[in-house]
N, CA, C and O atoms as a printed pandas DataFrame, in Angstrom:
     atom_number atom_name residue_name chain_id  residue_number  x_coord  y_coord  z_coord
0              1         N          UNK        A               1   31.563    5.318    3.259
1              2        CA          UNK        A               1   30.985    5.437    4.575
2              3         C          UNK        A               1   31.760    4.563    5.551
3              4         O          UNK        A               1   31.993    3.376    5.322
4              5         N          UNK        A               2   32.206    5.301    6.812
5              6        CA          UNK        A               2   32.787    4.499    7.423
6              7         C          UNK        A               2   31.581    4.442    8.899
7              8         O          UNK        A               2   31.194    5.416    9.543
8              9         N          UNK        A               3   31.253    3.173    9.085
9             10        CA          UNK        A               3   30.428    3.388   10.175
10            11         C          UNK        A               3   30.966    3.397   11.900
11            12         O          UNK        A               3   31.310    2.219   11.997
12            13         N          UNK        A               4   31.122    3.762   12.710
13            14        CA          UNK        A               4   31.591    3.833   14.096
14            15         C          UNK        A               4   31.317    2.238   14.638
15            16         O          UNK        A               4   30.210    1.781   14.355
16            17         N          UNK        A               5   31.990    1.610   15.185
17            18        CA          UNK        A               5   32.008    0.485   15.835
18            19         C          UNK        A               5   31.076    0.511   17.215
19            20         O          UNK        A               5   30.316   -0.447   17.361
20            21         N          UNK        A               6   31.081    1.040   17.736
21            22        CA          UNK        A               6   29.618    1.451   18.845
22            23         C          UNK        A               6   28.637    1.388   18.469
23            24         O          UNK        A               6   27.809    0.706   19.071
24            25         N          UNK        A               7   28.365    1.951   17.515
25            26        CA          UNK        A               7   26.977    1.847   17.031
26            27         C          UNK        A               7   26.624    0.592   16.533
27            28         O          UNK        A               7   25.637   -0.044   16.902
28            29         N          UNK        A               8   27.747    0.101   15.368
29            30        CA          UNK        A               8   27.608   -1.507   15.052
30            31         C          UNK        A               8   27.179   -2.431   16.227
31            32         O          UNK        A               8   26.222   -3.202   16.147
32            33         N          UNK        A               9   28.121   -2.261   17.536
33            34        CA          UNK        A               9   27.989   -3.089   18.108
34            35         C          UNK        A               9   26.344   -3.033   18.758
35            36         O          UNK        A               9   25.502   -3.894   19.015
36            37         N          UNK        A              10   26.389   -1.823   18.843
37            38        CA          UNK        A              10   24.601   -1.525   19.719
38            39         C          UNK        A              10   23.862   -2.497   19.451
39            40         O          UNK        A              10   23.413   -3.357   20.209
40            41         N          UNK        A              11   23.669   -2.296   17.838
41            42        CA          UNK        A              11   22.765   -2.387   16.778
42            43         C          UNK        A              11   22.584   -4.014   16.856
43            44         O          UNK        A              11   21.555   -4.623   17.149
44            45         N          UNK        A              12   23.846   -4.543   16.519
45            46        CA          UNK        A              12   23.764   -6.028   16.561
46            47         C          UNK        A              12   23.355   -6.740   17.906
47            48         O          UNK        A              12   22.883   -7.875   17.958
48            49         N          UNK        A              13   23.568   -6.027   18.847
49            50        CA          UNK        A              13   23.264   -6.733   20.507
50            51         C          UNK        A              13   21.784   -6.689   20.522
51            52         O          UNK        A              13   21.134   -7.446   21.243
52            53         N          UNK        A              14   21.038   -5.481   19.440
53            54        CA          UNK        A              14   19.602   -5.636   19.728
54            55         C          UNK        A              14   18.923   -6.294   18.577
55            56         O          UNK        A              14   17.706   -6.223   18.753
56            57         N          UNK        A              15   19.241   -6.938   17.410
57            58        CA          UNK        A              15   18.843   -7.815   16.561
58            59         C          UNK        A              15   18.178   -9.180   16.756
59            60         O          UNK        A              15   18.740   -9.843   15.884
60            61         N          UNK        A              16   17.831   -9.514   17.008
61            62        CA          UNK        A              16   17.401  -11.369   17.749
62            63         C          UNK        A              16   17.103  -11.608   16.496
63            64         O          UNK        A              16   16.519  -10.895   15.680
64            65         N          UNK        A              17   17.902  -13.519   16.321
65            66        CA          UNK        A              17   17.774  -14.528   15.370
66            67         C          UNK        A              17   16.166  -15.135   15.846
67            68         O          UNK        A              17   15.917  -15.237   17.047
68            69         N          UNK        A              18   14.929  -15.590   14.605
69            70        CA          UNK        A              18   14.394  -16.147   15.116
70            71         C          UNK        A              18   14.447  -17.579   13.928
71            72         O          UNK        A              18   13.962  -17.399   12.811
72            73         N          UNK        A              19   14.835  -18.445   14.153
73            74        CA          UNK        A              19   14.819  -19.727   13.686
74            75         C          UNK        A              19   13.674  -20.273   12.488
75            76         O          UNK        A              19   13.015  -20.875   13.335
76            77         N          UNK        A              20   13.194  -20.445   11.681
77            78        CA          UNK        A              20   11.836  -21.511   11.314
78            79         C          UNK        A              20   10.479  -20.356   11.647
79            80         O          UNK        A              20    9.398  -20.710   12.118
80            81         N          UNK        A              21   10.792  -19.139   11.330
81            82        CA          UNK        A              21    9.965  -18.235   10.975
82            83         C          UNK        A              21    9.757  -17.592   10.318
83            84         O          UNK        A              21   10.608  -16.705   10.378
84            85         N          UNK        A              22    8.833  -17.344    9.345
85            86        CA          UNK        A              22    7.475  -18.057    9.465
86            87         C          UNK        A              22    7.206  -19.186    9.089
87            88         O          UNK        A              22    6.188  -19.777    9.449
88            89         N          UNK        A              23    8.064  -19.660    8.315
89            90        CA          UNK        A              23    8.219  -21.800    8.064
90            91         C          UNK        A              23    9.772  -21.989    8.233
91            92         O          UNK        A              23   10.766  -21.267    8.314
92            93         N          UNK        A              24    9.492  -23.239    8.246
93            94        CA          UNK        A              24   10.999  -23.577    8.542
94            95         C          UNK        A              24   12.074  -23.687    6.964
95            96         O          UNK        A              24   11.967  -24.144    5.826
96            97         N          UNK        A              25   12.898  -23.090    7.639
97            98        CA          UNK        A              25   14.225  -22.471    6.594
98            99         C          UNK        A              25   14.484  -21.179    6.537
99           100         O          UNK        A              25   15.579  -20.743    6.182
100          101         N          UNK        A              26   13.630  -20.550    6.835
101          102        CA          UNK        A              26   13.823  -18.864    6.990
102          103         C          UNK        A              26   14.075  -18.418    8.487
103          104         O          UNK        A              26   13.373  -18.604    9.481
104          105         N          UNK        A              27   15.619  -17.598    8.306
105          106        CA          UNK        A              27   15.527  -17.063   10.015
106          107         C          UNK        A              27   15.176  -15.540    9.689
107          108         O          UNK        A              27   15.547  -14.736    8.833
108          109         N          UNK        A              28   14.384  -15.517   10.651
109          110        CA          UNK        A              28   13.829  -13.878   10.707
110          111         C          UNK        A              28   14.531  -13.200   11.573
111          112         O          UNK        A              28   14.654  -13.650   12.712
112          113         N          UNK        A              29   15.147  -11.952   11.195
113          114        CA          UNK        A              29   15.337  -10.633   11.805
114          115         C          UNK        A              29   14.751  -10.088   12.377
115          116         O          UNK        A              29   14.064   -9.234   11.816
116          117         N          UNK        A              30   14.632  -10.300   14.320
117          118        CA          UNK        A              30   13.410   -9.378   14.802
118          119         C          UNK        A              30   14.547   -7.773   15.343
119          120         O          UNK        A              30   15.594   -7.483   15.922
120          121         N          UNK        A              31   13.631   -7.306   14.787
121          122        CA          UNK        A              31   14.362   -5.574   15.181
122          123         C          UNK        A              31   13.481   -4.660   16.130
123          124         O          UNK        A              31   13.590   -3.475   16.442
124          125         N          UNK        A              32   12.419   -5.805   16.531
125          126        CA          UNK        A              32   11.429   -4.810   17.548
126          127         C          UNK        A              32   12.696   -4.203   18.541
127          128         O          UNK        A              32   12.801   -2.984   18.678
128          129         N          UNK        A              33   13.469   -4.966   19.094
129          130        CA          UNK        A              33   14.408   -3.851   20.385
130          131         C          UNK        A              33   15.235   -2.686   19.908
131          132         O          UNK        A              33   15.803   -1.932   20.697
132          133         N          UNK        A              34   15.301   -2.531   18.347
133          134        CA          UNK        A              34   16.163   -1.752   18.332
134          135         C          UNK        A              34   14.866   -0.039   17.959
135          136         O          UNK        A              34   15.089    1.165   17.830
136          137         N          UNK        A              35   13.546   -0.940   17.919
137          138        CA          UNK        A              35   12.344    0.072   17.513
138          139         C          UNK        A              35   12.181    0.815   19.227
139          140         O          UNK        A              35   11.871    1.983   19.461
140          141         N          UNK        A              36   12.473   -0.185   20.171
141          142        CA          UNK        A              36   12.166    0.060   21.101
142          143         C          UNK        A              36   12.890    0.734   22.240
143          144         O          UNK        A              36   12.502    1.044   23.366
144          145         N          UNK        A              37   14.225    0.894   21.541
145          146        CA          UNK        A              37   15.623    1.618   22.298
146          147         C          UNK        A              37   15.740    2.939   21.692
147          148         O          UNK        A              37   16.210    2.969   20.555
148          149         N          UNK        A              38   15.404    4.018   22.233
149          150        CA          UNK        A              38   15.898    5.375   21.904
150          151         C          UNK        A              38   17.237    5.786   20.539
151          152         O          UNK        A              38   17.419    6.238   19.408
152          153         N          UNK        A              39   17.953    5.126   21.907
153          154        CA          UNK        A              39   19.355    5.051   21.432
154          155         C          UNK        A              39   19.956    4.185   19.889
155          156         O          UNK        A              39   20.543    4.569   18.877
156          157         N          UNK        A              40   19.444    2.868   20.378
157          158        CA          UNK        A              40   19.420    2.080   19.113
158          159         C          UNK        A              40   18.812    2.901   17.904
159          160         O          UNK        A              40   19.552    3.085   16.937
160          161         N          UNK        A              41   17.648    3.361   17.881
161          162        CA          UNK        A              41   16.979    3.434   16.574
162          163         C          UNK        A              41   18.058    5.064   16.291
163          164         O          UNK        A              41   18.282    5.236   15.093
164          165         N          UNK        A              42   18.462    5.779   16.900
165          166        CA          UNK        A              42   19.325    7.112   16.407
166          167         C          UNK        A              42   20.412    6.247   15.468
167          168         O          UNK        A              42   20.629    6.460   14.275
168          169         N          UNK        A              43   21.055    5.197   16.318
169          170        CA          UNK        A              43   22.270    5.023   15.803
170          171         C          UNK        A              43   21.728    4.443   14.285
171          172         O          UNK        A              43   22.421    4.644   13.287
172          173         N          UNK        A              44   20.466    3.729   14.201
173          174        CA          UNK        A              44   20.378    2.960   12.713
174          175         C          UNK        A              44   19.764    4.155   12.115
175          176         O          UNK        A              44   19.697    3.988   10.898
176          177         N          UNK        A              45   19.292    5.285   12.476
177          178        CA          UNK        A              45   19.168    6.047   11.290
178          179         C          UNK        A              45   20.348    7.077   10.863
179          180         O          UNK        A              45   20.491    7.490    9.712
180          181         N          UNK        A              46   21.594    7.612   12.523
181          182        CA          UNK        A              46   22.696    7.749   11.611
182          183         C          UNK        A              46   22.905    7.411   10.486
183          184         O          UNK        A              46   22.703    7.786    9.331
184          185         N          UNK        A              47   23.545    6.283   11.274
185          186        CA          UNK        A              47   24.253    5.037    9.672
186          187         C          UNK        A              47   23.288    5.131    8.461
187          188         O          UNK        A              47   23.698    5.440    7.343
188          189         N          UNK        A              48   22.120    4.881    8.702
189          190        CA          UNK        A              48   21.567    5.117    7.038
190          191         C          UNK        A              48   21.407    6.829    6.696
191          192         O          UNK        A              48   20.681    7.158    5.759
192          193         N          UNK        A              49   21.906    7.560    7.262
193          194        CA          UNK        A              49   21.778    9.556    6.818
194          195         C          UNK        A              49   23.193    9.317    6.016
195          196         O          UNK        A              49   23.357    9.681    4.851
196          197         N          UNK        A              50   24.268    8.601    6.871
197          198        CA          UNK        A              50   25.589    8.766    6.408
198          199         C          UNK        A              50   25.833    8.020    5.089
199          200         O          UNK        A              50   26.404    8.679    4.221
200          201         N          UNK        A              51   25.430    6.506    4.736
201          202        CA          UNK        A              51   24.973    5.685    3.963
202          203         C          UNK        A              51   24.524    6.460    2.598
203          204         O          UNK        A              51   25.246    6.066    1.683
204          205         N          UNK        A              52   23.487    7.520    2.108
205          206        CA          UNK        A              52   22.707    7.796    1.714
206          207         C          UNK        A              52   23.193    9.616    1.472
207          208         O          UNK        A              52   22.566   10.416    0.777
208          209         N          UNK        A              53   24.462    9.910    2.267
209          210        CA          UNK        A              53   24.690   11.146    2.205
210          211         C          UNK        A              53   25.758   11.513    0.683
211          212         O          UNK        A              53   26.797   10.982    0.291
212          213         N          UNK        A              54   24.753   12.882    0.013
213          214        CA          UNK        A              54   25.015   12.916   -1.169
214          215         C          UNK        A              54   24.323   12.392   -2.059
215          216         O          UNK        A              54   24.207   12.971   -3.139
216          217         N          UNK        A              55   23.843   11.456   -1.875
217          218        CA          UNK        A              55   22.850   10.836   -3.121
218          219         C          UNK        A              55   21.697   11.586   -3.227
219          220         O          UNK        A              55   21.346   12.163   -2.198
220          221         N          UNK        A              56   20.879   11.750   -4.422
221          222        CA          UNK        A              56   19.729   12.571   -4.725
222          223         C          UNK        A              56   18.678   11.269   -5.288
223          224         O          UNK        A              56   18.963   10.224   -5.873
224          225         N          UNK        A              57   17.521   11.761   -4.893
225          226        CA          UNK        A              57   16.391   11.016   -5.356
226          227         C          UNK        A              57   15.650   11.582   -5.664
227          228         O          UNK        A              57   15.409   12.654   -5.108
228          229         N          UNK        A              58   14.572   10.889   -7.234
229          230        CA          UNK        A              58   13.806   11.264   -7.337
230          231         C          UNK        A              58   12.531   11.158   -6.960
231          232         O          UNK        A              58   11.747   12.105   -6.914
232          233         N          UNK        A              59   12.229    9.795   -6.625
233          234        CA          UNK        A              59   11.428    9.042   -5.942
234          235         C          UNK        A              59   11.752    8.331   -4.867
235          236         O          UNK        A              59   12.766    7.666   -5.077
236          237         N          UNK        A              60   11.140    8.145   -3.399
237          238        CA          UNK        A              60   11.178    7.125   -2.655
238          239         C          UNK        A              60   10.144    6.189   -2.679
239          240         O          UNK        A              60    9.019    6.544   -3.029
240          241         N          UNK        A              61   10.407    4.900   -2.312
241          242        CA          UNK        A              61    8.835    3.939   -2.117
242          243         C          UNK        A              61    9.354    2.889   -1.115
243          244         O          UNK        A              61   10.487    2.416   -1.019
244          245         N          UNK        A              62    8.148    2.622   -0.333
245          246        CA          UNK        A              62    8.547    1.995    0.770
246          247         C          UNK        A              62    7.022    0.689    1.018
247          248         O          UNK        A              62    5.793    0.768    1.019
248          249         N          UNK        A              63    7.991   -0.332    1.185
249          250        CA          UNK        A              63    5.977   -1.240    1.479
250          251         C          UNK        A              63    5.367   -0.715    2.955
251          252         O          UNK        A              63    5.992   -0.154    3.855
252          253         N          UNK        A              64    3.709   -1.139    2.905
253          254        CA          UNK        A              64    2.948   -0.578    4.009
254          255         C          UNK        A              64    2.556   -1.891    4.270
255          256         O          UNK        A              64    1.885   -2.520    3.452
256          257         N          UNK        A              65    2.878   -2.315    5.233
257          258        CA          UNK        A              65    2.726   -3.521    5.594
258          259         C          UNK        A              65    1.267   -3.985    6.129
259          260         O          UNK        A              65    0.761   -5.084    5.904
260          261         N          UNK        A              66    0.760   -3.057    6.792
261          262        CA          UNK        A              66   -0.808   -3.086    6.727
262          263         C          UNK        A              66   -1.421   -3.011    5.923
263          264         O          UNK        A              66   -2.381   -3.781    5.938
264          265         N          UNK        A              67   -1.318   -2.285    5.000
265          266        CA          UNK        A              67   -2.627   -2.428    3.660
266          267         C          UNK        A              67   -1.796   -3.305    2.802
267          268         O          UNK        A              67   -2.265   -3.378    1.666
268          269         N          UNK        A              68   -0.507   -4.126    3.013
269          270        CA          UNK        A              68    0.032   -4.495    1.845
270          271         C          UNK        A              68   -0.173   -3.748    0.011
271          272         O          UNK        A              68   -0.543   -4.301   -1.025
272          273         N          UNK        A              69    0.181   -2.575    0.235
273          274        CA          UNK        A              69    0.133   -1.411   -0.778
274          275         C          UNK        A              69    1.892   -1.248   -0.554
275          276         O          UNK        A              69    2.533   -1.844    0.311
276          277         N          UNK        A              70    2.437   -0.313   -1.541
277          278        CA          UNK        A              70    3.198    0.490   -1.453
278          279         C          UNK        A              70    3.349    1.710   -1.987
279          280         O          UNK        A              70    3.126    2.119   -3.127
280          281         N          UNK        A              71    3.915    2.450   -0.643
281          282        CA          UNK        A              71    3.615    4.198   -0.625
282          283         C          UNK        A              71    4.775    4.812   -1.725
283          284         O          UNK        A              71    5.711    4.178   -2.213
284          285         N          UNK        A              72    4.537    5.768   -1.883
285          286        CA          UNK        A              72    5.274    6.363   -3.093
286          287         C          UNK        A              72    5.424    7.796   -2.728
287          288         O          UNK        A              72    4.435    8.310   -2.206
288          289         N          UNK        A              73    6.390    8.474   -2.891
289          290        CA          UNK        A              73    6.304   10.252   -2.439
290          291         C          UNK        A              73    7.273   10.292   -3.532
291          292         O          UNK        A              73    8.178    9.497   -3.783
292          293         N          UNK        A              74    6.845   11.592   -4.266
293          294        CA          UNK        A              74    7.366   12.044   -5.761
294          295         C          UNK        A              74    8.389   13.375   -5.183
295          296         O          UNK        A              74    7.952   13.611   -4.057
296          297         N          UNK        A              75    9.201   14.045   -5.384
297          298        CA          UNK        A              75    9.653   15.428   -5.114
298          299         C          UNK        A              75    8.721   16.623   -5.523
299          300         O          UNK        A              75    8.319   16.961   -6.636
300          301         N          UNK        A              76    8.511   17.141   -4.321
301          302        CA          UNK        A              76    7.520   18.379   -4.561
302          303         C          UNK        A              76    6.124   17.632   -3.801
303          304         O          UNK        A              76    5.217   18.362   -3.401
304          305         N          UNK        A              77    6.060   16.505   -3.682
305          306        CA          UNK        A              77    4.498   16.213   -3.229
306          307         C          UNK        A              77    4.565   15.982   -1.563
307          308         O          UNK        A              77    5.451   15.686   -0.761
308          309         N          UNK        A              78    2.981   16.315   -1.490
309          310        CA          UNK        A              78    3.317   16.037    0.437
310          311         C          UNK        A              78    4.015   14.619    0.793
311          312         O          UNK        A              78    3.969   13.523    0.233
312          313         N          UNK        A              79    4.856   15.211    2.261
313          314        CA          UNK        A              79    5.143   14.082    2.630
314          315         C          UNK        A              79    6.652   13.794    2.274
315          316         O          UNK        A              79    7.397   13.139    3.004
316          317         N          UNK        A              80    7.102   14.483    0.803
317          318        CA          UNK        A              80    8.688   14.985    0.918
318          319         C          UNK        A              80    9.196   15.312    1.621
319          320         O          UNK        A              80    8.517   16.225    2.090
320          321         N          UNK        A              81   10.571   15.184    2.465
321          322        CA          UNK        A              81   11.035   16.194    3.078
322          323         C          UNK        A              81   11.933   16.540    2.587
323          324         O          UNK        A              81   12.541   17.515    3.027
């Protein structure tokens, strides 16, 4: 995968370092601007279509950060695409 340098650059201009969050020693990745830019969020799901292109799965799972559960979609079940 070769990713386009535009998009890199987008991507990184909308990332913010946050310092000693949630305790100190951990810097957190806030990505709310790139949730919140049209543009931004195309370019990060490019890069991960291109990333990911060719590979087959059988399962995806992803955490739900509200119920602290994690979701699961099998092939063939709703919610596949």
């Amino acid at each position: 995968m070769t990713a386009d340098e535009p998009s890199l650059t987008l991507l990184r201009s909308k990332v913010r370092d946050v310092p000693d969050f949630p305790t100190l020693g951990i810097l957190f990745k806030d990505i709310t601007l790139i949730l919140s830019d049209h543009l931004a969020m195309d370019a990060a799901l490019s890069l991960l279509a291109q990333a990911v292109e060719g590979l087959t799965f059988d399962v995806i799972a992803a955490p739900e950060a509200r119920e602290s559960t994690l979701q699961r979609r099998s092939r063939g079940t709703a919610g596949w695409a």
